[in-house]
Backbone bond lengths (Angstrom), bond angles and torsions (degrees), N, CA, C in turn:
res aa  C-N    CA-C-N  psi(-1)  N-CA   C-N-CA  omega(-1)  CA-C   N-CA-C  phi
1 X - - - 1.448 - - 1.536 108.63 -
2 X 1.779 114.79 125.51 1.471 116.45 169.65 1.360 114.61 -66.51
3 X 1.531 125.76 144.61 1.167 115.02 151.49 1.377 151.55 -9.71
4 X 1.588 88.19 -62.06 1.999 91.75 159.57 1.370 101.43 -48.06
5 X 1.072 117.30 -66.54 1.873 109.80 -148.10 1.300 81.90 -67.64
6 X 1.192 159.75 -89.65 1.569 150.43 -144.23 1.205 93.72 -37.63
7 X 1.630 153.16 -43.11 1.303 142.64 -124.43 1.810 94.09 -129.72
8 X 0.942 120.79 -26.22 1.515 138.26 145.86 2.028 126.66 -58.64
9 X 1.143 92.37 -38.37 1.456 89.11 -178.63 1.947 88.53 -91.50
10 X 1.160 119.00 -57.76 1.274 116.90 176.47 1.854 128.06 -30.51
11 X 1.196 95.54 -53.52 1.959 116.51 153.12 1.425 132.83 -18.29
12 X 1.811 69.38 -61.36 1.794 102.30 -169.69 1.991 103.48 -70.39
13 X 1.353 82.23 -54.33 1.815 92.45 179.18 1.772 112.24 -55.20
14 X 1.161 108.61 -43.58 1.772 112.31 177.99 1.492 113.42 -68.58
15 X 1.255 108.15 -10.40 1.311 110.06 -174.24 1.961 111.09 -95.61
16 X 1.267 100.39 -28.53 0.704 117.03 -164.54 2.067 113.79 -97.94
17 X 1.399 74.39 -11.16 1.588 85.46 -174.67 1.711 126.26 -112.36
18 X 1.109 82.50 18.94 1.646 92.76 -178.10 1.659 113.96 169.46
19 X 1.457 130.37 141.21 0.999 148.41 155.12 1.779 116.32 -19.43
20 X 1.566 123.69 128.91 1.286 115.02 179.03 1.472 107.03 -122.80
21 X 1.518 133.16 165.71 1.135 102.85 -37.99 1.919 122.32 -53.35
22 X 1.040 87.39 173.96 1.484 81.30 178.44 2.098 102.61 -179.24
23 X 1.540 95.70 -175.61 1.972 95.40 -164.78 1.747 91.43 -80.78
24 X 1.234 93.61 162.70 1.756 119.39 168.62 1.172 109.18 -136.97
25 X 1.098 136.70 161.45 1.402 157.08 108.35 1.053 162.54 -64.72
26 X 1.843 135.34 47.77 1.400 133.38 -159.61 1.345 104.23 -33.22
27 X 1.115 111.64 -175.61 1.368 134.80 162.82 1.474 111.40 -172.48
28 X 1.226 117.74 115.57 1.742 127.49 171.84 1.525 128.23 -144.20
29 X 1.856 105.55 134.93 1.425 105.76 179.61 1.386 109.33 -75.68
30 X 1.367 133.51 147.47 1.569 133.07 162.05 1.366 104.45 -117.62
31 X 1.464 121.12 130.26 0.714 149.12 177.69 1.572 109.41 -83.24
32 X 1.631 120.46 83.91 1.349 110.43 -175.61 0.879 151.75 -2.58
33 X 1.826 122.48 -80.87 1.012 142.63 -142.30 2.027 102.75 -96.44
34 X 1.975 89.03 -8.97 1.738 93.07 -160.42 1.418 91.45 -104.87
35 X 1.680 160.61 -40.85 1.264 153.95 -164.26 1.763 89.56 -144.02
36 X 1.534 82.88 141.12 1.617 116.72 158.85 1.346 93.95 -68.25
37 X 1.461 103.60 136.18 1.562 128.52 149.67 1.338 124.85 -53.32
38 X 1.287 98.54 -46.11 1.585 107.29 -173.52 1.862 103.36 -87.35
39 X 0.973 124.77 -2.15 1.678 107.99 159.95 1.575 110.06 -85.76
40 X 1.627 118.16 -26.26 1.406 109.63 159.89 1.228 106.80 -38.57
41 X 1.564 97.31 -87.65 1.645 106.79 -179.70 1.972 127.15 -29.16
42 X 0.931 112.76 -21.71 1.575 140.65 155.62 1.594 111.09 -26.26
43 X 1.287 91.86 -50.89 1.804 114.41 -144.03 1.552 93.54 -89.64
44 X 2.041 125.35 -9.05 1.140 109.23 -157.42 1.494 91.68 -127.98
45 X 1.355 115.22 -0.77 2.040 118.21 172.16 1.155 87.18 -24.94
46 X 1.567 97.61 156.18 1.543 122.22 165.65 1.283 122.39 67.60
47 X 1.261 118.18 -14.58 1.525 126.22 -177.75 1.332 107.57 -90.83
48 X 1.383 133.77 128.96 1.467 119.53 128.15 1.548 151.59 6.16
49 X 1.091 100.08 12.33 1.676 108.70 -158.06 1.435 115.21 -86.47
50 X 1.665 130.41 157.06 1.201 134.16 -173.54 1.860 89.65 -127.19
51 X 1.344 98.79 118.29 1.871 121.95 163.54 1.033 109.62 -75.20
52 X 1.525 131.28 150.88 1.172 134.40 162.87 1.539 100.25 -148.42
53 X 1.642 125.59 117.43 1.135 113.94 -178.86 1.700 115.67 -118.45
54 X 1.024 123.36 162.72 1.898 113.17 -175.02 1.524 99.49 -168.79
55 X 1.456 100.32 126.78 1.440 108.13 -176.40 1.769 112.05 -90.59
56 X 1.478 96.69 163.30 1.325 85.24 175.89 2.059 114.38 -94.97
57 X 1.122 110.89 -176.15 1.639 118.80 -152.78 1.824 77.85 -53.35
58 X 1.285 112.15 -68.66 1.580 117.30 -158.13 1.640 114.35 -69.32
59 X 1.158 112.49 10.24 1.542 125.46 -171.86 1.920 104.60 50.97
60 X 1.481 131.89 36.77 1.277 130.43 167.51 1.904 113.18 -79.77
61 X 1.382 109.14 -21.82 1.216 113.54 -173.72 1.436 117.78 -137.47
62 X 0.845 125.16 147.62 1.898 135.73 172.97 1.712 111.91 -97.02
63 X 0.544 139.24 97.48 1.841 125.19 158.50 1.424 108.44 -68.20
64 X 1.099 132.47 124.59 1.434 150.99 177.16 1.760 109.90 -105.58
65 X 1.418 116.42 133.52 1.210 93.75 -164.35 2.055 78.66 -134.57
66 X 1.117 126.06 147.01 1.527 114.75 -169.77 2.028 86.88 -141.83
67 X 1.338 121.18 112.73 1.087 119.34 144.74 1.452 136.77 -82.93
68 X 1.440 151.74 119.06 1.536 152.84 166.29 1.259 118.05 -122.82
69 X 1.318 110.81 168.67 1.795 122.07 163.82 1.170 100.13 -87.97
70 X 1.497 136.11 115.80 1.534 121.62 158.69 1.546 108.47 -108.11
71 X 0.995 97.99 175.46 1.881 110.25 -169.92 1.698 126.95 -80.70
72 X 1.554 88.50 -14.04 1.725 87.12 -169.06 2.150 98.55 172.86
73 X 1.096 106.15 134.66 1.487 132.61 -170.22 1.717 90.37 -44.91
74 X 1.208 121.29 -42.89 1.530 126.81 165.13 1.623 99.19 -45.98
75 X 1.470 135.73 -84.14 1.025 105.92 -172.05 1.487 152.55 -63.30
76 X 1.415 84.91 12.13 1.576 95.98 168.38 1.313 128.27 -96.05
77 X 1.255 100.50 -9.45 1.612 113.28 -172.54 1.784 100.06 -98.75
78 X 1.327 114.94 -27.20 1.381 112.27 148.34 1.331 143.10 -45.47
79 X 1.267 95.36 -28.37 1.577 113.99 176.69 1.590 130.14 -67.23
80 X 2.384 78.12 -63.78 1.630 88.54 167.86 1.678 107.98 -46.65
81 X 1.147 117.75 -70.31 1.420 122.35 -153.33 1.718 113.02 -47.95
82 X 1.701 113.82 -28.13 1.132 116.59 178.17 1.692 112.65 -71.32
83 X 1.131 102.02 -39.84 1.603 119.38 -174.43 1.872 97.49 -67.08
84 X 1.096 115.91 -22.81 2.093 120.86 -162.23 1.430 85.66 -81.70
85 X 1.190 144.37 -27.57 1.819 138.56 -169.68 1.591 91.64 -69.43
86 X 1.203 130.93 -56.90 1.397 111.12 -176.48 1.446 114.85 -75.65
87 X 1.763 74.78 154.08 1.815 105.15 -175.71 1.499 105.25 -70.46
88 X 1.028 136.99 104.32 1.460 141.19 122.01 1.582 106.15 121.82
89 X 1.370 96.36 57.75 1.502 116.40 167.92 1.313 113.07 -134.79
90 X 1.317 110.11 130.12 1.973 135.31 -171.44 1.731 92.19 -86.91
91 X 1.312 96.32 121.34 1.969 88.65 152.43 1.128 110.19 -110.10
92 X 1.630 113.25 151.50 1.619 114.65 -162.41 1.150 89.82 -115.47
């Protein structure tokens, strides 16, 4: 499956799955040693947002957890895609 269609069926499902605007929840692994945390965090200035961060036992990974109100299933798919440029972060 291309991107579009992952980011298209994904759309379809947010749209379909809840009230807009309305709350979200990221969720992402960081891979230490490969992206700053805080250029994630970068991506969410100006917003409203609630962080939640938790390392793992060996300190190799971060889970980042970011709650907001966004406006529309579009801006979430903005997000993922902004957050996909860095090296060695999982979106859940």
């Amino acid at each position: 499956m291309s991107d579009d269609q992952f980011y298209s069926r994904f759309l379809e499902n947010l749209k379909s799955s809840q009230q807009w605007p309305g709350p979200y929840m990221f969720k992402f692994i960081i891979k230490e040693k490969e992206t700053d945390i805080n250029k994630i965090k970068h991506i969410f200035h100006g917003m409203d947002v609630k962080f939640s961060e938790k390392n793992s036992s060996k300190n190799n990974y971060t889970s980042l957890s970011v709650s907001l109100i966004l406006k529309s299933p579009e801006s979430v798919i903005k997000i993922y895609k902004e957050v996909s440029r860095f090296k060695g972060v999982i979106s859940l």
